[in-house]
C-alpha positions as CSV (number, residue, x, y, z in Angstrom):
1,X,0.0,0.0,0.0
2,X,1.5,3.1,-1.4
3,X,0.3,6.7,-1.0
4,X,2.1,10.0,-1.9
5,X,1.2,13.5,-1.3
6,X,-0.5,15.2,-4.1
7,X,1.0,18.9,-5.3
8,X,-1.6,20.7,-6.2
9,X,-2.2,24.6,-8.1
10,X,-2.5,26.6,-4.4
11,X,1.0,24.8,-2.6
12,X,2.8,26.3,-5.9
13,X,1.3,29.3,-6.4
14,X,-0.3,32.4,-3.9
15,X,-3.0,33.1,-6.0
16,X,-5.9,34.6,-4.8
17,X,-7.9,34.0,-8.1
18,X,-7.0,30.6,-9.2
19,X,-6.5,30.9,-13.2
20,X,-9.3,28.7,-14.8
21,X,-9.0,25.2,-17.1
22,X,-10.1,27.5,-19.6
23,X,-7.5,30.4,-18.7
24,X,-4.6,27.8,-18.7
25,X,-5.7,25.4,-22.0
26,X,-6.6,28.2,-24.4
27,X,-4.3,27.4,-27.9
28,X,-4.3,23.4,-27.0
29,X,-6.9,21.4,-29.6
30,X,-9.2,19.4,-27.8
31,X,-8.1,16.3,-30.3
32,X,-4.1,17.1,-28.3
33,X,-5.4,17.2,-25.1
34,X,-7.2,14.1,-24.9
35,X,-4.2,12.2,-26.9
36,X,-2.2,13.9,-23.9
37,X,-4.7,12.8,-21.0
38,X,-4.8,9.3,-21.9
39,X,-1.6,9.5,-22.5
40,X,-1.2,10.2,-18.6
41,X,-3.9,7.8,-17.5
42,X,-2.3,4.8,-19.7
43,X,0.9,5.6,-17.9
44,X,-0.6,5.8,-14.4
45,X,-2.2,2.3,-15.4
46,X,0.7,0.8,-16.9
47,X,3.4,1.9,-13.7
48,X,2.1,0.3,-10.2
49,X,1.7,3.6,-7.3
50,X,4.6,2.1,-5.5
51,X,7.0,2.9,-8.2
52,X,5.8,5.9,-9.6
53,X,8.3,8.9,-8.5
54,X,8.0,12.9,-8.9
55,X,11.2,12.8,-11.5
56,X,8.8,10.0,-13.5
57,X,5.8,12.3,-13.3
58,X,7.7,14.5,-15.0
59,X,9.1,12.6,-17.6
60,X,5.7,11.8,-18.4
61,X,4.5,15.4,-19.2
62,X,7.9,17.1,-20.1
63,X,9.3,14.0,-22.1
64,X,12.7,11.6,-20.7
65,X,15.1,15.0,-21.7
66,X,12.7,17.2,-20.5
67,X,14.7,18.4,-16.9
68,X,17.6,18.4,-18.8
69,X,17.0,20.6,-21.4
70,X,13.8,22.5,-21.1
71,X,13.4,25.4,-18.7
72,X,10.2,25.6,-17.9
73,X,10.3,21.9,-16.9
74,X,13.4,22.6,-14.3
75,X,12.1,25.5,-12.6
76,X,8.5,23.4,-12.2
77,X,10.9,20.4,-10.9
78,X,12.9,22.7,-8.5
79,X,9.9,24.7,-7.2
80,X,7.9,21.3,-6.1
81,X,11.0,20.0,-4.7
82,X,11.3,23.7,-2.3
83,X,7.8,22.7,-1.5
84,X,8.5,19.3,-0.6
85,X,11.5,19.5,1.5
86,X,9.9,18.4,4.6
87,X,8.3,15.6,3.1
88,X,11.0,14.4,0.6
89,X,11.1,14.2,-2.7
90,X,9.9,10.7,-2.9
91,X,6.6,11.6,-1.1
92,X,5.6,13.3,-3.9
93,X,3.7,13.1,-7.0
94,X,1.9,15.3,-9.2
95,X,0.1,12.9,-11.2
96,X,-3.0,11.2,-9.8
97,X,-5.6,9.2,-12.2
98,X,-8.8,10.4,-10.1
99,X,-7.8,14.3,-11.2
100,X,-6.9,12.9,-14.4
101,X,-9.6,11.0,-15.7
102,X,-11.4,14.3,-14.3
103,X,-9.6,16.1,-16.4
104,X,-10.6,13.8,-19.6
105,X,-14.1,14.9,-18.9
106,X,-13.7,18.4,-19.1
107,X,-11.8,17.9,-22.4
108,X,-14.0,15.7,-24.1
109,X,-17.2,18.1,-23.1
110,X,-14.8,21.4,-24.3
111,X,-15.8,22.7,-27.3
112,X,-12.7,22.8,-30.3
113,X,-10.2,25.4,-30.4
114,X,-7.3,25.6,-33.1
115,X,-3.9,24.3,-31.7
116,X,-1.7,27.3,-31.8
117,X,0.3,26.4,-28.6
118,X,4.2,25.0,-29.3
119,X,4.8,21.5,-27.9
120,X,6.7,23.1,-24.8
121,X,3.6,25.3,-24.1
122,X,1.2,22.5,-25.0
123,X,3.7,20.8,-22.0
124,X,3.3,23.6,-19.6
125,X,-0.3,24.4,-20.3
126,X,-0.6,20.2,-19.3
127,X,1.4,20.3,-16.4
128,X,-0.3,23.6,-14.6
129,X,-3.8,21.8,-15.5
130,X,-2.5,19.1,-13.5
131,X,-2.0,21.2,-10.7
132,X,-5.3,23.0,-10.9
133,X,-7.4,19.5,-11.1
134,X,-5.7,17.8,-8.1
135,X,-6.7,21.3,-5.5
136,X,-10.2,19.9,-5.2
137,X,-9.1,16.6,-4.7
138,X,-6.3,17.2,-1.8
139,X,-9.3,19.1,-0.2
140,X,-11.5,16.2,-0.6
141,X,-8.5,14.4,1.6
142,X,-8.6,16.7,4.0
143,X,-12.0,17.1,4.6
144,X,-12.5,12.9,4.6
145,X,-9.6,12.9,7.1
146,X,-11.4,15.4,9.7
147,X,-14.6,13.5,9.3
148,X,-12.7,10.4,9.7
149,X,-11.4,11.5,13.6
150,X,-15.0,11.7,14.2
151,X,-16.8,9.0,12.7
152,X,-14.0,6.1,13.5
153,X,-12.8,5.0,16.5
154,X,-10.1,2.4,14.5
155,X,-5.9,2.9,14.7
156,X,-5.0,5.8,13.1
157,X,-3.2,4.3,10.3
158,X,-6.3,2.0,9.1
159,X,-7.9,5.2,9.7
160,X,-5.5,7.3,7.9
161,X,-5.9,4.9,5.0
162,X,-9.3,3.9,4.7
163,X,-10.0,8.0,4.1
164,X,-7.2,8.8,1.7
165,X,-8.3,5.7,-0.7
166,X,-12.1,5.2,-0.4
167,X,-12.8,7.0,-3.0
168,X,-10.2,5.6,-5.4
169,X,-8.5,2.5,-4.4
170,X,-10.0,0.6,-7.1
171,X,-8.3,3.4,-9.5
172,X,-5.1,3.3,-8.1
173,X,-4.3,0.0,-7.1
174,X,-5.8,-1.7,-10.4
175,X,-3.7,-4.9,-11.7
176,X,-4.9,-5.1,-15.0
177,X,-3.8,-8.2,-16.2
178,X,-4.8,-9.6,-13.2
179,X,-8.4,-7.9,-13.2
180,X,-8.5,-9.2,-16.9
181,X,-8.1,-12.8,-16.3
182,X,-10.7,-12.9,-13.3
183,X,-13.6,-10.6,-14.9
184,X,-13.1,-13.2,-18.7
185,X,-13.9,-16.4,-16.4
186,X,-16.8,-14.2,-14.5
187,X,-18.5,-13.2,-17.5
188,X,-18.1,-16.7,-19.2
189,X,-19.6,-18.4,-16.3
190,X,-22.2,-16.0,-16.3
191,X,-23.2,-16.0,-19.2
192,X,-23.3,-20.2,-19.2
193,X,-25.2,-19.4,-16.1
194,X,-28.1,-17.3,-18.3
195,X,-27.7,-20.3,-21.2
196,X,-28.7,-22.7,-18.6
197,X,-31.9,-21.4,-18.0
198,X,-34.9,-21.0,-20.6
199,X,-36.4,-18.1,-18.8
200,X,-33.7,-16.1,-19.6
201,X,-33.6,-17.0,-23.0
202,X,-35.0,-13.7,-24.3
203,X,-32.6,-11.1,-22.4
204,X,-29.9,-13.2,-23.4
205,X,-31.3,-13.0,-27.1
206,X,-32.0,-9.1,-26.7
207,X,-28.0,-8.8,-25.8
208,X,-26.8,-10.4,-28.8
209,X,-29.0,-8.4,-31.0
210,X,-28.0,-5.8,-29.6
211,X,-24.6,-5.9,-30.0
212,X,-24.7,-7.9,-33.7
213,X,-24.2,-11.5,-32.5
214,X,-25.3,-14.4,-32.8
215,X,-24.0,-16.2,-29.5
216,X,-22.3,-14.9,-26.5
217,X,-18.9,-17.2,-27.5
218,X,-18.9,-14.4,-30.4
219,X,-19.2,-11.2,-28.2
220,X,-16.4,-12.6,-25.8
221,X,-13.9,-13.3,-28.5
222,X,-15.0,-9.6,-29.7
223,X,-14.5,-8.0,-26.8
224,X,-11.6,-10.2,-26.0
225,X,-9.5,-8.1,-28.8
226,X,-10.6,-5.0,-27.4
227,X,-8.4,-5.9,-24.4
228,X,-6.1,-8.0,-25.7
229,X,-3.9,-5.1,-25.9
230,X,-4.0,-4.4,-22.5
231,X,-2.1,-7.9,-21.9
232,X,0.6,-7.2,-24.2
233,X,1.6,-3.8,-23.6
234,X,5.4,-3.4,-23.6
235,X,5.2,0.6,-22.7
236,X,3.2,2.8,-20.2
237,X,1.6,4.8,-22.4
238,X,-1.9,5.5,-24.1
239,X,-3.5,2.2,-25.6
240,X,-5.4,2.4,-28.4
241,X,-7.0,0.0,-31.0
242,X,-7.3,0.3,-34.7
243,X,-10.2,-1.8,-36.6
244,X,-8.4,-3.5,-39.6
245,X,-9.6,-2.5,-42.7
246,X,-11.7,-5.1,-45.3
247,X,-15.1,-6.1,-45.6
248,X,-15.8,-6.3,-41.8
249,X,-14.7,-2.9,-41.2
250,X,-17.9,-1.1,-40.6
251,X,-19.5,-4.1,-38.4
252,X,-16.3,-3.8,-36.5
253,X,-17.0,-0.5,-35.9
254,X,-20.3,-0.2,-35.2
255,X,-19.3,-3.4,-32.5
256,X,-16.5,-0.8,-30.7
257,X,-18.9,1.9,-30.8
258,X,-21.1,0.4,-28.4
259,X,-18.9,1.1,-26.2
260,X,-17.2,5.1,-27.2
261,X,-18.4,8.0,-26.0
262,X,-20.4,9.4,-28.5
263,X,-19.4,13.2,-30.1
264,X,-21.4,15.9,-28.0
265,X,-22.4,13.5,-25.3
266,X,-22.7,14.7,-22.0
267,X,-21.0,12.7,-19.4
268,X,-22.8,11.7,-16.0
269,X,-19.4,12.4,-13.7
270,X,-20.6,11.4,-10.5
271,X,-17.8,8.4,-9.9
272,X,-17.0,8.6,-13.4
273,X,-20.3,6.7,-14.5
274,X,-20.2,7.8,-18.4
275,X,-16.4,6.9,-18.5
276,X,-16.9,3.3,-16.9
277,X,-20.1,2.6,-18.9
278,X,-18.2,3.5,-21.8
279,X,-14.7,3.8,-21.9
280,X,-13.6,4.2,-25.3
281,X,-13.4,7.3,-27.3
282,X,-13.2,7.4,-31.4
283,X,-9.9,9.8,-31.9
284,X,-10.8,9.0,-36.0
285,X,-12.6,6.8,-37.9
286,X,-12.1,3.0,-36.7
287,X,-8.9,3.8,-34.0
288,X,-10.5,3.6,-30.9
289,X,-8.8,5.1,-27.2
290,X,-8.8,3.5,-23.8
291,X,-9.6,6.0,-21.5
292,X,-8.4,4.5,-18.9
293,X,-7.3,0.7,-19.6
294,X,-8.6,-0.6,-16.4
295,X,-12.0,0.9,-16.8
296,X,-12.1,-1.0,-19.9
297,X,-10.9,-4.4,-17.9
298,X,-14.1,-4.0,-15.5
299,X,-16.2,-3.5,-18.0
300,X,-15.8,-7.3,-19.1
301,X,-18.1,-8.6,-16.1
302,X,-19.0,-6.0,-13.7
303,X,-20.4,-3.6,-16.4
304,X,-22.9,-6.6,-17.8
305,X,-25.0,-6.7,-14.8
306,X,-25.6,-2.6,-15.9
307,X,-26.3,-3.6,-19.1
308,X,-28.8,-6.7,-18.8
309,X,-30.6,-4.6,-16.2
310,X,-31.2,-2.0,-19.2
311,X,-32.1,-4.3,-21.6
312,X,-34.3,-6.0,-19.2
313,X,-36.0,-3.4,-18.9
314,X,-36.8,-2.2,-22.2
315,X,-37.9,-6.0,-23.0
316,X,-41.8,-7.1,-23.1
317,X,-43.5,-7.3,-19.5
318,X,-44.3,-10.9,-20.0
319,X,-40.5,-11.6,-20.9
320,X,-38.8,-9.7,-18.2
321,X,-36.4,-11.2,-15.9
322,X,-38.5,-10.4,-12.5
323,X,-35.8,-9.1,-10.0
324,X,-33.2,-8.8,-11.8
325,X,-31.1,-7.6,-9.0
326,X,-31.9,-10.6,-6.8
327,X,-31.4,-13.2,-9.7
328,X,-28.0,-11.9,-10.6
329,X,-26.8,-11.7,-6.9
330,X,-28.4,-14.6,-5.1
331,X,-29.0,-16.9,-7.9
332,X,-25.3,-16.4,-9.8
333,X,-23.1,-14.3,-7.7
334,X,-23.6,-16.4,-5.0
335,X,-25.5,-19.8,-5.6
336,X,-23.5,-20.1,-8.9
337,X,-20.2,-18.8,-8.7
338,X,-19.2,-18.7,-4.8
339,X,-20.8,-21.9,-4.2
340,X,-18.9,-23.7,-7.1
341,X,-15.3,-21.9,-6.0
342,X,-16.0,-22.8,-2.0
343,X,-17.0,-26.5,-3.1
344,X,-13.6,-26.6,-5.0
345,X,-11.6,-25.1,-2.2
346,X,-13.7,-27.3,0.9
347,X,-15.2,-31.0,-0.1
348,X,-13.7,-33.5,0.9
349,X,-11.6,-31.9,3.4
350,X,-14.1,-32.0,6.0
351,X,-17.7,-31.1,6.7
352,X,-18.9,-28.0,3.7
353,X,-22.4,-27.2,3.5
354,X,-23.7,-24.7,0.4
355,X,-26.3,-22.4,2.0
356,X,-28.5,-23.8,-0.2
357,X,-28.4,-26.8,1.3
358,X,-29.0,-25.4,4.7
359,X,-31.8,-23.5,3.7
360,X,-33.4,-27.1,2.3
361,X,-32.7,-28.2,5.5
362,X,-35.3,-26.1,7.1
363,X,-33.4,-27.2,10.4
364,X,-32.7,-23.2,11.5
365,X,-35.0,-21.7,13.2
366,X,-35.7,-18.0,11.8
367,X,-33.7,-16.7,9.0
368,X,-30.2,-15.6,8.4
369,X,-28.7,-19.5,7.6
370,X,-24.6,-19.0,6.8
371,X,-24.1,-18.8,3.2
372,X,-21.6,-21.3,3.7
373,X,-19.9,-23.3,6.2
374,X,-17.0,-25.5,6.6
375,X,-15.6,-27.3,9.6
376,X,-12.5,-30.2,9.8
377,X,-12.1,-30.5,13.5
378,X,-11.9,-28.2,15.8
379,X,-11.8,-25.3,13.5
380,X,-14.8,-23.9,11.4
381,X,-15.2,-21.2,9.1
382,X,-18.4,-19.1,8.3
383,X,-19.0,-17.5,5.4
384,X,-21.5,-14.4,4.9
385,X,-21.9,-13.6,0.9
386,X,-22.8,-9.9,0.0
387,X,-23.4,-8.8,-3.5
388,X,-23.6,-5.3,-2.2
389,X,-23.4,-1.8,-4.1
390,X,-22.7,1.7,-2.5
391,X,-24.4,4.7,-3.7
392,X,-22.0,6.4,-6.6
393,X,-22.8,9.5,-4.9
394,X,-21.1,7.9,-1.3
395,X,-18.2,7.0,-2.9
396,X,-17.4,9.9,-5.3
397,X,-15.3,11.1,-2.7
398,X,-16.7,14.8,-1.4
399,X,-18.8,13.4,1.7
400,X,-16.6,10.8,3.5
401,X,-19.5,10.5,6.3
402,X,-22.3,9.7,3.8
403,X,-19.8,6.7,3.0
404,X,-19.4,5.5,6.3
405,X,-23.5,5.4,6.4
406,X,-23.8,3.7,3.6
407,X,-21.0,1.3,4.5
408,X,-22.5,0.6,8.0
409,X,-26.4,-0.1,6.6
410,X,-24.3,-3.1,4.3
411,X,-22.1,-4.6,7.2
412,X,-23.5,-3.7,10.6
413,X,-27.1,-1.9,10.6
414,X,-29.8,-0.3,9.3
415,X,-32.9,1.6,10.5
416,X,-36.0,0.5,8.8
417,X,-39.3,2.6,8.0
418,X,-40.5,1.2,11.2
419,X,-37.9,2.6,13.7
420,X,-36.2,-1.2,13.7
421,X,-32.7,-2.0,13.4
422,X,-32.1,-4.8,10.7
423,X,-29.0,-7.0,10.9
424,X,-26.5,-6.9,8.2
425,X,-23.2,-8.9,7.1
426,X,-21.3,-8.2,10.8
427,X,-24.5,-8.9,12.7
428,X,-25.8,-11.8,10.8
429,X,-22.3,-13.7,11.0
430,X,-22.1,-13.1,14.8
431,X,-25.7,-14.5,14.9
432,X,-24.2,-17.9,13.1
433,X,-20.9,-18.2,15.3
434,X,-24.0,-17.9,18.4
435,X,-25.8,-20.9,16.7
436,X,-22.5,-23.0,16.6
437,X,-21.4,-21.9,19.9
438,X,-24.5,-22.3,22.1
439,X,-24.6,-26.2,19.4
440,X,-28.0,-24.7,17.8
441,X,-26.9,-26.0,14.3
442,X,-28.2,-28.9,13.8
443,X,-26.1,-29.9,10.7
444,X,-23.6,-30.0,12.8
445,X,-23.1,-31.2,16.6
446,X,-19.8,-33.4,16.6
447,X,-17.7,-30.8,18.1
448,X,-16.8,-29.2,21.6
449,X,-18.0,-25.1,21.9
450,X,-15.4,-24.9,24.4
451,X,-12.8,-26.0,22.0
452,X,-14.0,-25.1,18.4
453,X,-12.5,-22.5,17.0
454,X,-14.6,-20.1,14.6
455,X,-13.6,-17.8,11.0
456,X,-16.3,-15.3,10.5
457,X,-15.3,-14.8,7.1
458,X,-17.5,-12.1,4.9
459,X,-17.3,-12.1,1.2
460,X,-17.8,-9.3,-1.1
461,X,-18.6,-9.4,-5.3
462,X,-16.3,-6.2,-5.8
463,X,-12.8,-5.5,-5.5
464,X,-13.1,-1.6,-4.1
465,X,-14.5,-3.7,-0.8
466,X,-10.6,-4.3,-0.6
467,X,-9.7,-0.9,0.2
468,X,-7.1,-0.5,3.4
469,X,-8.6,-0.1,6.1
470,X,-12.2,-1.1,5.6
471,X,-11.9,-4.5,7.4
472,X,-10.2,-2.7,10.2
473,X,-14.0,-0.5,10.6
474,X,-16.3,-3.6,10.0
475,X,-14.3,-6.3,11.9
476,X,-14.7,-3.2,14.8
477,X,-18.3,-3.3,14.8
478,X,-18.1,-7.1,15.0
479,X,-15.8,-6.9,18.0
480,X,-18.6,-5.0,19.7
481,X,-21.4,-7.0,19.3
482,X,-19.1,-10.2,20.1
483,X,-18.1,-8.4,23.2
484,X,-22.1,-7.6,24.4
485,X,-22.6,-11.4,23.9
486,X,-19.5,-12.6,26.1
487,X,-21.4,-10.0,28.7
488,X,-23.9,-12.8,28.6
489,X,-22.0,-15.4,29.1
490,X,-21.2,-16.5,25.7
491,X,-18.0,-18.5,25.2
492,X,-16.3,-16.0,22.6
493,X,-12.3,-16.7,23.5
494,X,-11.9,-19.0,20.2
495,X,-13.9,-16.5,17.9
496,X,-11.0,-15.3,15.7
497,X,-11.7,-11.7,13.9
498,X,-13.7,-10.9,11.0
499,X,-12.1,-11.1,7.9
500,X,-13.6,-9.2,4.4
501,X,-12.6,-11.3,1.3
502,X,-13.2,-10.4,-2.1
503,X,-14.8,-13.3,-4.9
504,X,-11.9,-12.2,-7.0
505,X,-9.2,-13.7,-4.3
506,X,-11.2,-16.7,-4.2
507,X,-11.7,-17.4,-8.0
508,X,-8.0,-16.8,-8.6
509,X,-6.6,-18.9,-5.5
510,X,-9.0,-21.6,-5.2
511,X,-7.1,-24.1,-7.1
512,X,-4.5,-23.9,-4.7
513,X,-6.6,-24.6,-1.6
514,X,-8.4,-27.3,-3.8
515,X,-4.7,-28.8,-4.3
516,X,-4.0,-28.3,-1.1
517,X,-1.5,-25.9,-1.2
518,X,-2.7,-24.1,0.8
519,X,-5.4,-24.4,3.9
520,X,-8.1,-21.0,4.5
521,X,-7.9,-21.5,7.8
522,X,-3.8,-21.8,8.3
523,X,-3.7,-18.6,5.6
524,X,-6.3,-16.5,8.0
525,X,-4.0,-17.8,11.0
526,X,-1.3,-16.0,9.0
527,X,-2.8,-13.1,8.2
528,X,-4.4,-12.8,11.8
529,X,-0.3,-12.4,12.7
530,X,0.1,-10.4,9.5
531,X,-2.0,-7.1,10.6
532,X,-0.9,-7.4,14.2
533,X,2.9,-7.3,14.2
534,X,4.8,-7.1,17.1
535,X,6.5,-3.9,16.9
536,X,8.7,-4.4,19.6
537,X,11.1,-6.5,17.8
538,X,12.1,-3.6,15.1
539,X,15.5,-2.4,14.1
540,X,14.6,1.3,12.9
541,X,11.8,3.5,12.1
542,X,11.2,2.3,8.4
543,X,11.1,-1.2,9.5
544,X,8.8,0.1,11.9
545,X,6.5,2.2,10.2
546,X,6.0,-1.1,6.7
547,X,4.7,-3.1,10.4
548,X,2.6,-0.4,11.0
549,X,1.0,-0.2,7.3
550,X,0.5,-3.9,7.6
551,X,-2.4,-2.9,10.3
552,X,-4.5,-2.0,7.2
553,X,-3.7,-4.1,4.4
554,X,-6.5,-5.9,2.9
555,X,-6.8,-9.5,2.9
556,X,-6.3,-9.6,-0.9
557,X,-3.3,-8.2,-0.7
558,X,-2.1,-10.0,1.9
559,X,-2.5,-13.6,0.5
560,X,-1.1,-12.6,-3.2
561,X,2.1,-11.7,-1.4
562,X,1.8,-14.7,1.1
563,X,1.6,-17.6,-2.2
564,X,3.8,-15.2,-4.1
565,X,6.7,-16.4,-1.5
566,X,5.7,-20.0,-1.7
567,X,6.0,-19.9,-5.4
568,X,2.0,-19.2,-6.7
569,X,0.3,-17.2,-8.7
570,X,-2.7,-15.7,-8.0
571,X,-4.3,-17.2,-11.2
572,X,-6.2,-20.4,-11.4
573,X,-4.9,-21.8,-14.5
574,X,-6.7,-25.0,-14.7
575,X,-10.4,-22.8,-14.8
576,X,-8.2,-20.3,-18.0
577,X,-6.9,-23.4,-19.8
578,X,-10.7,-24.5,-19.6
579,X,-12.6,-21.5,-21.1
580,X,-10.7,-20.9,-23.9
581,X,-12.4,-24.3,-26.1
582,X,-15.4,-22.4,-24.7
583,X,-15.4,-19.5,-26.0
584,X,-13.8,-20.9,-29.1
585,X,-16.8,-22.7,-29.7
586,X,-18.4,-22.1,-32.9
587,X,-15.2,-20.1,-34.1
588,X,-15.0,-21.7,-37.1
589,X,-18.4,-21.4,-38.1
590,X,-18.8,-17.8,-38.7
C-alpha cells in the first residue's frame, strides 16, 4: 500500500484567483489534449503507485530529456521540490488518475479550439492543468480525514488509510492483467449461467441483437480483442486499437462503438459513471482510445449486470427477468459462482455445507442461515456472501460520512421505515458463530464449543471492498457486538476476527486450496499475525512504520504476497486453460 502527497495549483502558487481550465488550456486542440490525458492515464495504469516517483511524473509530461534541457520543466521540478522538503522528494507526486480521468471529462465536453500552442507550451499548459485539477481533490482528503477523527474510532493508520483511498483504491491500485483474467472467467460463467436457464432466454437474445451477435462465445472473443492489448503492452503509455480495414470494417466498428463516447455526449461524472459505462473514445474513424485501460478491464463482467438490467428493462412485460437484482446476486453471484469456488476449495476436506443446502434443511429456526460453512475439526469457518453496491454519490469522494452510512447499513445496521434495526453482514455472521457456539446448528453437533475455533469470514462481489482499512472498521463493529454477547455469558475466546474477502481472491486462489496448497484456515492464522505485528522486535523506524502499514492491508493483498513467497500465482490456471475451447466454440463457423 503506497500513497504519496499530491502537489496541487495553491501549494505552488499564492493566487488569490486561481486561473481557470479554460484560462490555462486556451491554444491546445481538444483532439491534443485528450491524446495527452490518456496518455497520462495509460501511464498511471501501466506503472504500479509504488513505483511511480516525482522525476517520472515528470518525464511523463515534459518528455525523458525534458529536466535536462527545457526550462520551464526545471524551474517546475525545482519549485515542487522547495515545496516538498519536509516531506521528501519521494513523497511526492503530481500525477493522480482520479484528477486525471477528471480532467478527460472536461476535455472531451470542451468545445474545439485551433492548436496554436508549441509543444513546450502544450507541456506547460498540461502540467499547470495538473495542478489546478488535483486542489479539489487534496481538499477532498482533507476534509475525509477530519470527518474520519469523528466517525472512527479504528488505529490511526487504518484510519488514515481507509479516508485517503475510499474513493479511489479501485483506481489506483488496479492490476490489470490480473483484473482481466478474473472478470473473462466471471463473464463466461455468467453467461453459461443465463444459457442454462430457458427463462432467460429472451434477455440473453435481446444482448446479442443488440450488440450484432449471434451467440455470447462471439461477443467474448469480440470484446476479447478489445483488451487484448492491454495484456501485451510493452510501454506505459496510451493504448489504443485500430479496426483492420476489409469487408468487416464497418460491423467492427459499429461493435467498438457500443462502447465510445459518443461526439457531443454529456457525461454523468458522478464516480466517473459515463467513462466506466463507456470507456472508449473514437480519436478517428475505426482507432478507438482507452480512457483509462482498467476501466475497460471491469467493463468485461462487472459492467454486464448494468447492461442486462437495461435491456431488461426495455424488454416485453411478459418476458422480463422479475428481480433482476436478486437473480443476478443470489442466484449467480452467489449460488452459482461462490458456491462452485467454495465446493472446489472445501469437499472432501471435512464437513462444507452450500447455503442452499442449509436452507433445504429447514433445520434453522428464523432466517439468516450461513451462506456457507466448513468445519475439519476443531476449527470452522463461516462465510457471509454480499453482493452489495454503495451509492456512486457515497463513494465519489466529497462526503466521506455519507460513505461510512452507507457502508454501516451493508455490514452492521440499518434503521427501517419502522424505527427497527435490521442485521446486516457483521451482525448476521455473529448470529451464526452464536448458533455453533450455544450447538444450535443442527447440521452440525460433533464438536466441543469450548474448544471449536470459529472464521467469521464475509465475502464481497467487488474488489473496491478491498480498500485498506475497511476490514479494520467492520471487523470493529463485529468486535462489539461479540463483546455484548460474552457480557452474557457467551463463550467467545476462540472467535477469531472478521475477515472481508473479495470473490476475485477466491476465484484466482481456489485451485491452490483445492490442491492443497494451501489451507483457509492456516492462511487466515497468518494473516491474523500479519495485521498485528509485534513492533517491539524492530531495528529502525522504516522497518517500523512497513509493520505499521500492515495494520490495514486488505486480505487480498495480503495472500497474493503470502503464495507469491511459496512460489504461486494468483491465477487459477486450470479454470483459463478450460474457457478458452469455450469461447472458441463455434469459431470456425462464422
Amino acid at each position: 500500500m503506497t500513497r504519496r502527497l499530491i502537489v496541487g495549483f495553491n501549494d505552488l502558487f499564492d493566487s488569490a484567483t486561481p486561473p481557470t481550465l479554460a484560462d490555462l488550456l486556451r491554444g491546445v486542440s481538444r483532439f491534443w489534449l485528450l491524446r495527452c490525458v490518456t496518455q497520462l492515464l495509460g501511464y498511471q495504469n501501466r506503472v504500479p503507485a509504488a513505483e511511480r516517483t516525482l522525476k517520472m511524473d515528470f518525464e511523463r509530461i515534459f518528455g525523458e530529456r525534458g529536466l535536462v534541457e527545457k526550462p520551464f520543466a526545471q524551474r517546475a521540478y525545482a519549485h515542487v521540490l522547495s515545496f516538498g522538503q519536509q516531506y521528501g522528494k519521494d513523497a511526492l507526486n503530481v500525477l493522480h488518475p482520479k484528477p486525471l480521468l477528471q480532467l478527460f471529462e472536461y476535455a472531451f465536453e470542451r468545445p474545439d479550439e485551433p492548436h496554436t500552442v508549441s509543444d513546450e507550451e502544450l507541456e506547460a499548459s498540461l502540467f499547470l492543468a495538473c495542478l489546478l485539477v488535483n486542489t479539489p481533490y487534496i481538499d477532498q482528503q482533507s476534509a475525509a480525514s477530519a470527518a474520519a477523527k469523528q466517525l472512527l474510532p479504528t488505529p490511526t493508520v487504518p484510519r488514515f488509510a481507509l479516508t485517503s483511498m475510499f474513493s479511489d483504491f479501485e483506481l489506483i491500485n488496479q492490476q490489470p492483467v490480473q483484473v482481466l483474467w478474473a472478470q473473462l472467467i466471471k463473464s463466461a460463467r455468467f453467461f453459461e449461467f443465463l444459457e442454462s436457464d430457458e427463462r432467460f432466454s429472451p434477455l440473453l437474445q435481446s444482448f446479442l441483437t443488440y450488440y450484432g451477435c449471434t451467440t455470447w462465445q462471439e461477443y467474448t472473443r469480440q470484446i476479447a480483442g478489445l483488451v487484448k492489448p492491454v495484456i501485451y503492452a510493452d510501454k506505459p503509455g496510451r493504448i489504443s486499437v485500430a479496426v483492420a480495414p476489409g469487408p468487416e470494417f464497418e460491423a467492427s466498428r459499429a461493435f467498438l462503438n457500443h462502447f465510445a463516447l459518443q461526439p457531443g455526449q454529456e457525461l454523468d461524472k458522478e464516480d466517473f459513471t459515463s467513462l466506466r459505462e463507456t470507456p472508449l473514445y473514437e480519436e478517428e474513424p475505426g482507432v478507438f482510445v482507452l480512457i483509462y485501460p482498467v476501466l475497460v478491464v471491469e467493463m468485461l463482467h462487472k459492467g454486464l449486470y448494468f447492461q442486462f438490467n437495461r435491456l431488461n428493462k426495455l424488454l416485453p412485460e411478459a418476458e422480463q427477468v422479475s428481480d433482476w437484482r436478486s437473480v443476478y446476486c443470489d442466484f449467480f453471484s452467489e449460488q452459482h459462482l461462490l458456491y462452485g469456488l467454495l465446493d472446489a476449495a472445501f469437499q472432501g476436506r471435512g464437513l462444507a455445507l452450500t447455503g442452499t443446502v442449509i436452507k433445504e434443511s429447514k433445520t434453522l429456526k428464523g432466517q439468516g442461515e450461513p451462506d456457507y460453512y466448513f468445519r475439519n475439526g476443531q476449527r470452522a469457518i463461516l462465510f457471509e456472501s454480499k453482493d452489495v453496491l454503495v451509492p456512486k454519490n457515497a463513494k465519489a469522494g466529497t462526503d466521506f460520512t455519507a460513505y461510512f452510512e452507507e457502508v454501516r447499513k451493508r455490514f452492521d445496521y440499518e434503521t427501517n421505515k419502522k424505527g427497527r434495526l435490521v442485521d446486516k453482514a457483521a451482525r448476521q455472521l455473529l448470529r451464526n458463530v452464536a448458533r455453533l457456539l450455544e450447538k444450535e446448528f443442527p447440521l452440525d453437533t460433533d464438536y466441543d464449543p469450548a474448544e471449536l475455533v470459529i472464521y467469521p469470514v464475509l465475502v464481497l462481489h467487488d474488489r473496491l471492498y478491498n480498500v485498506p482499512g475497511l476490514n479494520v472498521l467492520v471487523n470493529d463493529w463485529f468486535q462489539e457486538q461479540l463483546a455484548l454477547r460474552a457480557e452474557k455469558g457467551l463463550p467467545v475466546h476462540n472467535v477469531r476476527p472478521l475477515v472481508m474477502v473479495d470473490v476475485d481472491t477466491v476465484l484466482a486462489f481456489h485451485e491452490h486450496f483445492r490442491d492443497q496448497q494451501l489451507a483457509f484456515e492456516d492462511v487466515l492464522e497468518e494473516y491474523y499475525s500479519y495485521i498485528h505485528p509485534d513492533l517491539s522486535v524492530v531495528k529502525n523506524d522504516a522497518e517500523a512504520e512497513k509493520l505499521m502499514m500492515q495494520q490495514a492491508h486488505p486480505f487480498a493483498l495480503f495472500l497474493e504476497n503470502y503464495a507469491s513467497e511459496r512460489g504461486m500465482a494468483p491465477l487459477p490456471m486450470q479454470s483459463l486453460y478450460g474457457l478458452l475451447p469455450i469461447i472458441n466454440k463455434g469459431a470456425t463457423d462464422e
